[in-house]
N, C-alpha and C positions, 0 to 999 in steps of 0.2 A: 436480222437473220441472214445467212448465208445461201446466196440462190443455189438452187438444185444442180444446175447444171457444174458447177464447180465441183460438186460432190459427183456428179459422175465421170466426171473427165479425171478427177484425181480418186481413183478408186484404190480404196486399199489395199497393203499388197504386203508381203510379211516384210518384216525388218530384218534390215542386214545385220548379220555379226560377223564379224573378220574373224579366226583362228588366232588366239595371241598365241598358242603352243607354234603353231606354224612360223610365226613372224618367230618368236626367239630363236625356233631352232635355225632359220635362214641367218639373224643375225650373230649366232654362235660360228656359222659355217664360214660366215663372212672374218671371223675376230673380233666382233665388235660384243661390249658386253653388255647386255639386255636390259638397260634401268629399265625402276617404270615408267620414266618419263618418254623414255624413248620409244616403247612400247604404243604408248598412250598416241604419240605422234602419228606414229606408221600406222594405227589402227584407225586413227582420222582420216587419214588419207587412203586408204584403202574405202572407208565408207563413202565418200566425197568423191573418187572413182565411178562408185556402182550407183550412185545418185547420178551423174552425166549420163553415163551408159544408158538408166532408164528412161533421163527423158529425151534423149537424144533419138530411144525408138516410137517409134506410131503409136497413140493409143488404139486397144483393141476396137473390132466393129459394136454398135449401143444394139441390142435387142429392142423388136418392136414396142415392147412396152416401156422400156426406157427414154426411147427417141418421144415417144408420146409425152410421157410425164414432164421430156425437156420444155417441148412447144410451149404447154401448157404453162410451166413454171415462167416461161419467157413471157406468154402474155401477159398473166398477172403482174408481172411488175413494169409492166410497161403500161399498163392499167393505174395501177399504187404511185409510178411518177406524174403522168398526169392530174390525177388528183391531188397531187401534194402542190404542182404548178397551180394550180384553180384557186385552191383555198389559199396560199399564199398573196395571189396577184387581191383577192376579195378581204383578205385582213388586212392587206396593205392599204385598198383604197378608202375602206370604209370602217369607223371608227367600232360601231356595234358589232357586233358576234352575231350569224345569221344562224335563227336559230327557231325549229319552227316552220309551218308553213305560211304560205300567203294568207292564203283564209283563214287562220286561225286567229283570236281575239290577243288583244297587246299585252292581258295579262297572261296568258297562255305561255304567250315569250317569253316575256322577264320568267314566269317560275321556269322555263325550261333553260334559262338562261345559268340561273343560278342551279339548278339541280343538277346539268351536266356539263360536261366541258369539252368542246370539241379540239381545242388547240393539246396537241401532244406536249407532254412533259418531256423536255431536253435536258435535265443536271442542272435548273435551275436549282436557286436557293427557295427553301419552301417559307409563306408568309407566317408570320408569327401570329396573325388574327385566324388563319387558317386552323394554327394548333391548338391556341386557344377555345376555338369551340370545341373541337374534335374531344380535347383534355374535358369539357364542363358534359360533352354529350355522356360518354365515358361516367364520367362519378354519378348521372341522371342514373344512369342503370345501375349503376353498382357494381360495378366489374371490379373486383377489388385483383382476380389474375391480371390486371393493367394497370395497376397501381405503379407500378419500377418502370412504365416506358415514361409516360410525361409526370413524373414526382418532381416536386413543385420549390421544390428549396435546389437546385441546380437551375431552375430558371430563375429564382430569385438569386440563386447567388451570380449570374452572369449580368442580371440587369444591377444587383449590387455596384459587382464591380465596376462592372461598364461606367459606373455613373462616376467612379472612383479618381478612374484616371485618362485620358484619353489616347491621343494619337502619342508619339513619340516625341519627346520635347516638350510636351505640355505638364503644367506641373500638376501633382498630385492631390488629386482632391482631399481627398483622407487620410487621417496620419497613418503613421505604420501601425499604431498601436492598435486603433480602432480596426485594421483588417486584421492584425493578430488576433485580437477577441474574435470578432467574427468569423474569423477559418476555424479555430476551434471552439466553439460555440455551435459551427456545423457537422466539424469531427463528432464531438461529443455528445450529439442528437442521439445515435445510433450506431451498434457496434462496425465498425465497419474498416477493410484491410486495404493493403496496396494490392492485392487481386482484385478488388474490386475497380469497373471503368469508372465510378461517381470518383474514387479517391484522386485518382489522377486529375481528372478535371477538376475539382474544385482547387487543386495546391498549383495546377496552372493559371485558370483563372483570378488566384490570387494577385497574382503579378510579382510574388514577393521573389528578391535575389538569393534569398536565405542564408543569409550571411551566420554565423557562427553565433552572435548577439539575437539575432531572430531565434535560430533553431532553440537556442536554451532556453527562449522565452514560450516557445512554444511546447516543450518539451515537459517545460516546468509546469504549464497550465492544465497540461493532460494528466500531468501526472497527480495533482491537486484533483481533479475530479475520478480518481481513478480509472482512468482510459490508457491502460499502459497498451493494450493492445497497435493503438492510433499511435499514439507516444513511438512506439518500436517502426510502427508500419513508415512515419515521419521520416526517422531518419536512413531508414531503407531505401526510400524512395528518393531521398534529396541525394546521397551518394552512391546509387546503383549506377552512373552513369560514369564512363573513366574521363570525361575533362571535370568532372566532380570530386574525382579521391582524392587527387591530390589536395585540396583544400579539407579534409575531415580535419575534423578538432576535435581533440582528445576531451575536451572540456564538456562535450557535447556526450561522447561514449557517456562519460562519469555520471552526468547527470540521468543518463539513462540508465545505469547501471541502480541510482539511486530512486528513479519510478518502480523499476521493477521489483527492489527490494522491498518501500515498501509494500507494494500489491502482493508479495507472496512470492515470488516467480524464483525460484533459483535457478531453474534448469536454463530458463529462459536467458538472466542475469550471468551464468557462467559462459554461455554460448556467446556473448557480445565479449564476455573477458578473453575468451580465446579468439575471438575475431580482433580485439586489439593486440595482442600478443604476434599476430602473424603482420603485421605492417610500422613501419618507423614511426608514421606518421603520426602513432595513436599510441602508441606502447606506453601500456598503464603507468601512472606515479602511482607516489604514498596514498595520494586522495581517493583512486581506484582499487588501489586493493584495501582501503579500508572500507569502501561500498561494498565489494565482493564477499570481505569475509564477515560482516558483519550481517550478510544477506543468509550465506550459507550457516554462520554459525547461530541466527536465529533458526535456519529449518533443520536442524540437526545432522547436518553432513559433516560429519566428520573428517572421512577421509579427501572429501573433496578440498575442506579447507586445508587439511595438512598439506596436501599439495603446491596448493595456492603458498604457502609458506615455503616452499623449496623451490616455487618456480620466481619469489623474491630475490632468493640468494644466486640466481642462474643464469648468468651470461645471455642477452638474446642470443638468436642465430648469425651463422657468418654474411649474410647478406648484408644485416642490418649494419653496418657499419657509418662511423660517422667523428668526426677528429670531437675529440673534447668531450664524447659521451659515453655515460657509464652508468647507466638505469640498474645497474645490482643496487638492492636497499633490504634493511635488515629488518625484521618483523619488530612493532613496535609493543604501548600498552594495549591501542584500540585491539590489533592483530591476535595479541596474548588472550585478550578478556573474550575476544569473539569464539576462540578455540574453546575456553573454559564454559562460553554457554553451551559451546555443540556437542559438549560432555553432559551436561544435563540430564537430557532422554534419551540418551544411550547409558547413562548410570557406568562413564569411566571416572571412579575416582580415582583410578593412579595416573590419570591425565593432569591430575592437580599438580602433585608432585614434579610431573616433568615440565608445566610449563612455569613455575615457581624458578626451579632449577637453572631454567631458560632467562629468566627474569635477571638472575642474579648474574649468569655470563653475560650480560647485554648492559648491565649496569644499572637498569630498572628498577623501581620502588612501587609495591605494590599500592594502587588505591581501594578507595573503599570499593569499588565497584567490583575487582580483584575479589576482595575477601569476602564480599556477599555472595559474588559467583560460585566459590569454592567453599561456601556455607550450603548451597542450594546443592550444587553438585550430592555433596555429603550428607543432605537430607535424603535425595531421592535412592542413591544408595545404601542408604540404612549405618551410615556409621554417625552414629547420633552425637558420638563424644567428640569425636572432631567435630561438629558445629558448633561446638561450643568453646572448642580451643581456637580455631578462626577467629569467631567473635573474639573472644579475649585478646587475640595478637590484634583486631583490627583498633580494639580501643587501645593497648598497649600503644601503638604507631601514631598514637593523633588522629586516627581517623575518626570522623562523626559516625557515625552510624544511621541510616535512614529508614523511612518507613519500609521500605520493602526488606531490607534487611530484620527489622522486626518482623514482618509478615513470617519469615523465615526461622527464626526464632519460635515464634508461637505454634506454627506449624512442627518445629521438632518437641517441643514441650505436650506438643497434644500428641505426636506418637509416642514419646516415651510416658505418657500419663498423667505427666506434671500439670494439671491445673493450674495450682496456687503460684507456681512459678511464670508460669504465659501471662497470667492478669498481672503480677508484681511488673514483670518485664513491659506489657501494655504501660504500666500506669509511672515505671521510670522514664519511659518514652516520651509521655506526655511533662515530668520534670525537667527532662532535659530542653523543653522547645521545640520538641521535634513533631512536627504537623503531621498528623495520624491519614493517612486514607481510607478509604472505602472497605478496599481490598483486608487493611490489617483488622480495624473493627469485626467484619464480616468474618474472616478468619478463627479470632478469639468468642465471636458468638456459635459459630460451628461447634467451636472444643469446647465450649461450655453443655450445650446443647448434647453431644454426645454422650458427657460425665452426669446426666440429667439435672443440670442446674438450667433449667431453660426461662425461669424467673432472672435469672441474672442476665440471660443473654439478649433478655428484652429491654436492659438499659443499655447495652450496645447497639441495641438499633435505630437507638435516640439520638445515639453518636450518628450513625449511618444517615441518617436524615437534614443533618446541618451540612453535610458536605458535599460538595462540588462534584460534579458530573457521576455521582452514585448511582448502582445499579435499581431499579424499580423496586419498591416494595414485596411485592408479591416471588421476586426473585429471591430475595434474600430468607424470608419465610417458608418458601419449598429448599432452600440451602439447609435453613434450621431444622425442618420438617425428616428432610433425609439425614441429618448429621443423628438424631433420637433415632433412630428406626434403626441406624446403623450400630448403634449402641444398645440396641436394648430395650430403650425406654419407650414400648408404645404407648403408652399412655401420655406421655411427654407429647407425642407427635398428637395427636389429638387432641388434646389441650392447648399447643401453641395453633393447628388448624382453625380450633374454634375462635383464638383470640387474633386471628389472623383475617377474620371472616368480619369482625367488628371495625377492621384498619383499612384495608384494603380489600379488592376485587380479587381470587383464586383465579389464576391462570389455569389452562389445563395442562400443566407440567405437575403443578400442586394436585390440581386431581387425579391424576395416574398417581401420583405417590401415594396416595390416599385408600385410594383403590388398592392398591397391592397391599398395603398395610391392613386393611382389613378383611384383606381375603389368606391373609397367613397369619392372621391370627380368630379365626373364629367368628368373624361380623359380619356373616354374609347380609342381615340385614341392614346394617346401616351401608353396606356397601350397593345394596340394591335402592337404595333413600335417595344416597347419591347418585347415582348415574342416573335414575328417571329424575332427580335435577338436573342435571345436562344435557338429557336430550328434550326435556322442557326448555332450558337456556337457548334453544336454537330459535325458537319464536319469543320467548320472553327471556327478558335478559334480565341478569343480578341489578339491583339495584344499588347504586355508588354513592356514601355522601360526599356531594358535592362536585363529583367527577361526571357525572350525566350515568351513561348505562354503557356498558359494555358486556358482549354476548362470548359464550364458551360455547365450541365443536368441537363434541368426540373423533378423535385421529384414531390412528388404528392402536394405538398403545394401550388405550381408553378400551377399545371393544377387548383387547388381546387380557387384560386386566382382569376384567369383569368374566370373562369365560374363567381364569383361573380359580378366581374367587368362586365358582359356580359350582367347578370341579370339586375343590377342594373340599365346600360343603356337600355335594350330591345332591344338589339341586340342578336335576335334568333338565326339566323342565324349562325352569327361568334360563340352561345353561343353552337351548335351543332356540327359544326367544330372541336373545343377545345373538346366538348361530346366525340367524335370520335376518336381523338388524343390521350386522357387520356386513352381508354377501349385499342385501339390497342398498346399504349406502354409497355402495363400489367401493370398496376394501379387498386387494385380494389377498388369497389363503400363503399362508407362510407357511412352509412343510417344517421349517425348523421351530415357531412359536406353536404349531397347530395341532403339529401331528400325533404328541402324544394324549394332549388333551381330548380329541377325535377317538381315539382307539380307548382310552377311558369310558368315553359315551356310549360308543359302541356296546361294551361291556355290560354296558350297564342298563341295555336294551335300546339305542339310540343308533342301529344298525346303520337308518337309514342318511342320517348326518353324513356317517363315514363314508357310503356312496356315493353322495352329493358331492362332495368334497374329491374322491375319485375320479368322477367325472369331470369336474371342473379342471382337475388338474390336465386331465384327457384333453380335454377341449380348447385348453391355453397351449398344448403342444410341450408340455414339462412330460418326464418322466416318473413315476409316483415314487416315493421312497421304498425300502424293504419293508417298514412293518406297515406299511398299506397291507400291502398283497401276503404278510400274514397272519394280521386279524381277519381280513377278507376270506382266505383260504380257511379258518378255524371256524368262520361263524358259519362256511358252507358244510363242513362237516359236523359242527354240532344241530344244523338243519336236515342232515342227511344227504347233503344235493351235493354228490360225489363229481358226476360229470360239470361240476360250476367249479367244481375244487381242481379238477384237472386242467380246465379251461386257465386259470388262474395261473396252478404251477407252471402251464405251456409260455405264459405270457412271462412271468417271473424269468423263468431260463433267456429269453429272448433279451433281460433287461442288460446292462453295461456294467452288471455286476455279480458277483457269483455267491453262492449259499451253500456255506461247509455242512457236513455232517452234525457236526456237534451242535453248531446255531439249531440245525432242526432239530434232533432228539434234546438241547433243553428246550423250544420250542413248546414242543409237544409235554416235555417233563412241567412246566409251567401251566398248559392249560388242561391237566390233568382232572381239573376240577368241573368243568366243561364237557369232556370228553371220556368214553371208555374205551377198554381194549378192541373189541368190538368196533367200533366207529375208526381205529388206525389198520385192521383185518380189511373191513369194507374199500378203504382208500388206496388200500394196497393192490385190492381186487381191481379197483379201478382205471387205477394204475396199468396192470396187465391188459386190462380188456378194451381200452384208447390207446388212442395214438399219440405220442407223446415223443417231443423232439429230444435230438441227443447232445445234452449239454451235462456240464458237471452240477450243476444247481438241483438237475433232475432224477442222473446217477446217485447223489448223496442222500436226496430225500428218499431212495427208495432203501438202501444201506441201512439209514436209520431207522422206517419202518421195520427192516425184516430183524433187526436188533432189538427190538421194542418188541415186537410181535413175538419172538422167542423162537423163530426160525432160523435153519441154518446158514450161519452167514457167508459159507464158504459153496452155497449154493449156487451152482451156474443160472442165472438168471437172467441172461441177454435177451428173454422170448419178451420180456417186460420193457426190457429198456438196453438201444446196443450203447456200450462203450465205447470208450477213446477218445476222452477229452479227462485233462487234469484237473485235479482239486488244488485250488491255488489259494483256497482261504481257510487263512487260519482265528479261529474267534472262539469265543468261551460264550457267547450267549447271541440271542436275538437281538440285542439293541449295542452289540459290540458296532462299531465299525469296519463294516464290510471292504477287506482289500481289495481291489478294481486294476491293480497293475496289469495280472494277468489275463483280464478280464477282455471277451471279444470285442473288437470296437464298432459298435452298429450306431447305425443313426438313432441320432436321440429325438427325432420328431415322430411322436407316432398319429397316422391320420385316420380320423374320426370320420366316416361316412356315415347316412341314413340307411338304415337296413328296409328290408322288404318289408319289415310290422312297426318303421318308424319310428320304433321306441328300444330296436337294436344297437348297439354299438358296435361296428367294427375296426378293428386294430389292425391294420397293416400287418403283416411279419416282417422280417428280415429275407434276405435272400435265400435261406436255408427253407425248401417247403416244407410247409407243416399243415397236419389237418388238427381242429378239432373234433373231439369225438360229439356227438348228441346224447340224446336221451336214445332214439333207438338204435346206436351202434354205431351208424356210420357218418357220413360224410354231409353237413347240409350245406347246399349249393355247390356249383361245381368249380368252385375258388379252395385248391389248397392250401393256400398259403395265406389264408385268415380265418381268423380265430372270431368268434362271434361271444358277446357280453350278454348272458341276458340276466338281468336283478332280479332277484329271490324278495320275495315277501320276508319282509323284518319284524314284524307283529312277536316280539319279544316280552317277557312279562320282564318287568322291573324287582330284580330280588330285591335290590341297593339301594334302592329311595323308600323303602321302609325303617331306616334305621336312620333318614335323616329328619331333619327338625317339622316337625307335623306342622305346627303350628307355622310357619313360615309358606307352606306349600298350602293351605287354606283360603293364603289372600290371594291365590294364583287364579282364580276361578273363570274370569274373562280370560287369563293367558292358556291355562287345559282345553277351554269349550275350541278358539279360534284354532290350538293345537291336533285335536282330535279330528275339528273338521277340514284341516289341511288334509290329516294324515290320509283319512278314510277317501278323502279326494286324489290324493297323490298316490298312494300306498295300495290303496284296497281296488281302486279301479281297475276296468278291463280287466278280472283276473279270471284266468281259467284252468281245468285244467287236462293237463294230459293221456297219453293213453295210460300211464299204471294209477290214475286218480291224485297225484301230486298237483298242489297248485300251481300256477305258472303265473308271474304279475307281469303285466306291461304297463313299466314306466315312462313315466316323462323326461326329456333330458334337462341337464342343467340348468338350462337358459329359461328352460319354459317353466322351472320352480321355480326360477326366480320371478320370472313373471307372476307369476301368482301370487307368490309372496310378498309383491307391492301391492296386489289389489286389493290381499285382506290387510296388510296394514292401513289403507285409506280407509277399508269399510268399518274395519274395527278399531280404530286408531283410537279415537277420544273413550270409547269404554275399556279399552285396554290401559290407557294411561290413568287412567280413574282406580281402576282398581287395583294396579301397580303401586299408586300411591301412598295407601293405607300400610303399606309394610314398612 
């Protein structure tokens, strides 16, 4: 630490700046013309002036309390060297550490010996038994935040190496190869980059030179376990240093080009092709650009590869120069065939035509690989007849023809219909010699399975099972399963299920198919048989012969399923049950799978689902869709709770999207059935007599009421609502999509606070103040600019579950009783009501039904699943 008195004797004091406008204009005056180097000079030397100047004068007098704090600061360190003489002269003469006092007992010492240390730490090096414990105290507690300081494979790999090779000139203990495994073997523990400080030390620690033979071998091995990341970070690292560039090896790029190819990577793989392209040293061959576009023309980059094809034909830059070199090269077969795959899933068939064309200026002969690309191209594009004049030119030319080429084949025979022609083509395949795959079998059992011959496509799978690296059973059977279903043949699909249940173990890919299959066509029960099989399979499992057991868990595709099917029949009920299942298994709500099935429920007296569901979305910080808040809005007006309807449209206007005229009056034209004229009079009144923000959403809803209501539309009515904002959407109904270009841009998090009765929800507004109205008129609490949520009582009678299967809704008896005694729990409590005698409910929020709804599952679980089972 720096003693006091230096700090008062150099007291600070402002910094000088010289005038550079001053210094140019003297040296303009002079002739002299003003770099900035010269600038820079004179303004040194002007600072370097006023520095002599000031200490050439007296420092100022010290104030009493300064002079004091000197003294003071002097004695202590004249105190602090003394003691440092003392202890020095006593460690020197005597071997022990004095530690303790006299009268204190020997063991006294020693622990105090070991527990503290009086000798100060100077920058020694710290003892490696030191760390070692500190490291083992550390994992006793479990500090797992301490994990990254003493991780244990950087100590191992320094005593590794250490042990490897020694001083300089001594020879190497280990061969190269064996550090090569071992550096990546450590790479490839964990994902990990050249940002990271472990990367750097363990590639020095190596000791390796990384000569060009190293890097490829290292490069190769990452790329073998899929570690392109380490792979990339590798050669980053070995040539980010300039006496390193000069030695890159283009051999090395390629091989890189070719990890990242195959991992997927093009963006990543292009970026290295352009980092070769800017230096001599590395400037791609033939071998490099046939990695690049065979990278690109697997991920469908079309126009990247066209590039790559004109940046062959194109002179480097002029820097690059060099006697005797001339890197222009002409796009080859590999080049041609890679462009023709990246026409594929983009569906250019006249990309065929021109690289054919290309083919024949170059002097090129198509192979078969050519002719099945441009088989495949003309599949996906739908010109059926050319797949089949390909084919014909490919065997016309000597080409053999392969199994994927057949795949290709069977696959346009099953779009264009032809069965008897796909099997004939299969079974000349197999005359010819030609060794069938997985993929062509599987293909031709598909198109069988479609055409409902699914007895035939079961000796296709006899095929599928003799051969080599085949996909699982169960996959091929949920392939067969959807190929029937997509054809037509549901009985097919449940026939090959069952016979699929005797072979192998159903995945749950095959039970989602399953599921959907019988919720569109009419089974709600055996679709209710199966799923309380699988949420049994979570404790007991299918039994496998010979395979042991293997257990199935409903994903959310499975719950998303089974609510359809629920729908679909009008089974509320069970379709609440599943509601409940889904939210406590932690699944969350999908507005695009949920929403309409939700507003179905509702409908259908299931009010309070749609709430839940409201809330939840509230609570995760989403925005709710438009036909949230206009079931919501409908069910308050077919309840009568006009100021819940306005509270709703305030919040609506607020949303990131706007509501034409015409969505609301068919709105309204829609739940005509629901509502009378009467009930859109009251809302109107409502309307007038709260306070309600000025947005176009709010404007149009009142336009359409006074259209609807038979009043005049040409009526000044600003006492309701002021104008001046545009109608920017245009739509023909409620579940159009809502145009949002012109729409205000507010934050899309809305914040959910506890209210005064706990069981309130409050909505934030936007910057524009706004009040909601209450029940009696005005204003509650003195926050305008939030709108307050309170849930209405849902106690709806169910028109619509009269008309569904009785018999079905019988076995539900344990799922009604635990049903009702939720609801009267959730639904009916704390309810009161207000000054005009209206009930008032105060709800629970989201989080806390859910809570609840695990506890009656635990308490009713096993009689629940009991009498689920009987259906």
């Amino acid at each position: 630490m720096e003693p006091l008195h230096l700090h008062l004797q150099g007291r600070p004091v402002a910094q000088f700046r010289p005038d550079t406008d001053k210094i140019r204009r003297k040296l303009i005056e002079k002739g002299v013309d003003p770099t900035p180097k010269i600038v820079h000079i004179l303004r040194k030397r002007e600072i370097q002036k006023h520095n002599r100047k000031l200490k050439s004068q007296p420092p100022p007098p010290l104030t009493p309390a300064e002079a004091l704090a000197l003294e003071e600061d002097k004695h202590f360190h004249a105190i602090k060297r003394e003691f440092r003489k003392v202890m020095e002269a006593t460690s020197f003469h005597e071997k022990r550490v004095v530690a303790g006092k006299p009268w204190e007992e020997l063991q006294t010492v020693e622990f105090l010996e070991k527990a503290r240390a009086i000798k100060e730490y100077r920058g020694g090096k710290l003892r490696r038994e030191s760390l070692t414990e500190l490291k083992e105290m550390f994992e006793e507690r479990k500090m797992d935040e301490l994990k990254w300081v003493f991780d244990a494979d950087l100590e191992i790999n320094e005593d590794w190496f250490n042990e490897g090779h020694g001083t300089r000139g001594d020879t190497r203990k280990r061969s190269e190869g064996a550090v090569i495994k071992f550096l990546v073997d450590r790479l490839s523990d964990r994902e990990i980059t050249m940002r990271d400080w472990k990367f750097s030390r363990m590639m020095k620690l190596s000791g390796l030179p990384f000569t060009e033979e190293q890097l490829l071998r290292i490069v190769e091995m990452l790329g073998f376990k899929r570690c392109w990341k380490q792979a990339l970070s590798v050669v980053q690292w070995v040539y980010r240093y300039k006496d390193r560039r000069k030695f890159q090896s283009r051999f090395v790029y390629t091989k890189l080009l070719a990890v990242l190819g195959k991992a997927g990577r093009p963006k990543e793989a292009l970026q290295i092709f352009k980092l070769m392209r800017e230096s001599i040293h590395i400037y791609p061959d033939i071998a490099a650009y046939h990695s690049i576009a065979v990278t690109l023309g697997q991920a469908g980059l079309l126009k990247e590869l066209l590039n790559i094809v004109e940046c062959m034909r194109q002179k480097p830059k002029a820097f690059m120069h060099r006697e005797n070199w001339d890197p222009v090269l002409e796009p080859d077969l590999v080049i041609y065939n890679a462009v023709l795959n990246a026409c594929v899933p983009s569906k250019q068939w006249k990309g065929v035509s021109w690289v054919l064309k290309q083919m024949r200026k170059s002097g090129l002969k198509p192979n078969g690989a050519t002719y099945g690309l441009a088989m495949e191209v003309m599949l996906e594009s739908g010109n059926y007849h050319l797949v089949h004049e390909f084919f014909g030119k490919m065997k016309r030319s000597g080409e053999v023809p392969k199994a994927l080429t057949y795949k290709v084949l069977v696959r346009t025979f099953w779009k264009e219909g032809k069965v008897e022609e796909a099997v004939k083509a299969i079974r000349d395949m197999e005359r010819r010699g030609v060794v069938g795959t997985a993929g062509v079998y599987y293909e031709l059992a598909c198109c069988l399975c479609n055409c409902g011959r699914w007895r035939d496509a079961i000796l296709e799978v006899d095929n599928i099972r003799s051969l080599p690296r085949a996909k699982p059973l169960e996959v091929t059977f949920t392939g067969m399963i959807k190929s029937s279903m997509d054809g037509g043949h549901m009985d097919d699909s449940i026939q090959i299920f069952e016979y699929m249940k005797d072979h192998c173990v159903p995945n749950i890919g095959t039970i989602n198919t399953m599921l959907k299959i019988y919720g569109q066509n009419d089974m709600f029960s055996k679709a209710k048989v199966l799923f309380e099989e699988v949420k049994a399979a979570k404790s007991k499992s299918y039994a496998t012969p010979g395979d042991g057991n293997s257990s199935v868990v409903p994903d959310a595709y499975t719950y998303n399923s089974m609510l359809e099917a629920s729908a679909s029949a009008q089974q509320w009920e069970y379709f609440e049950h599943v509601y409940r299942e889904m939210i406590v298994s932690g699944y969350q709500l999908d507005q695009n799978k949920h929403l309409l099935l939700l507003v179905k429920a509702s409908r259908a007296g299931k009010l309070h689902l749609l709430e839940h569901a409201f809330d939840m979305i509230l609570e995760a910080g989403e925005i709710p869709r438009h036909l949230f808040f206009f079931e919501l809005v409908i069910q308050a007006i077919v309840q009568h709770n006009y100021d819940r309807a306005v509270i709703l449209i305030n919040t609506l206007a607020h949303a990131p999207f706007q509501v034409s005229e015409k969505q609301w009056t068919n709105l309204f034209k829609e739940s005509e059935d629901r509502m009378s004229h009467e009930n859109l009079e009251r809302l109107l009144d409502a309307l007038g007599s709260c306070d309600v923000v000025s947005e176009s959403t709010v404007s149009n809803l009142t336009k359409s009421l006074h259209v609807l209501c038979g009043l005049d539309t040409s009526r000044k009515f600003s006492s309701i609502i002021p104008f001046g904002s545009k109608d920017s959407v245009n739509g023909s109904g409620p579940n159009e999509r809502i145009d949002d270009r012109n729409a205000p841009k507010f934050s899309t998090r809305m914040m959910i606070e506890g209210a005064e009765s706990e069981n309130d929800i409050f909505i934030g507004s936007y910057d524009s103040a706004t009040s909601a109205c209450t029940r009696d008129g005005g204003n509650e609490g003195d926050n305008d600019d939030v709108m307050v949520f309170r849930h209405q009582n849902s106690d709806i009678e169910d028109g619509t579950s009269s008309q569904a299967d009785r018999l079905e809704c019988t076995d539900n008896l344990a799922l009604e009783k635990s049903s009702d005694a939720l609801d009267k729990k959730l639904w009916d409590d704390g309810s009161s009501e207000d000054d005009n005698g209206e009930g008032v409910t105060k709800k629970a929020t989201a989080y806390e039904i859910l809570e609840l709804w695990k506890e009656l599952r635990v308490e009713d679980g096993s009689l629940l699943h009991s009498e689920l089972g009987r259906g």
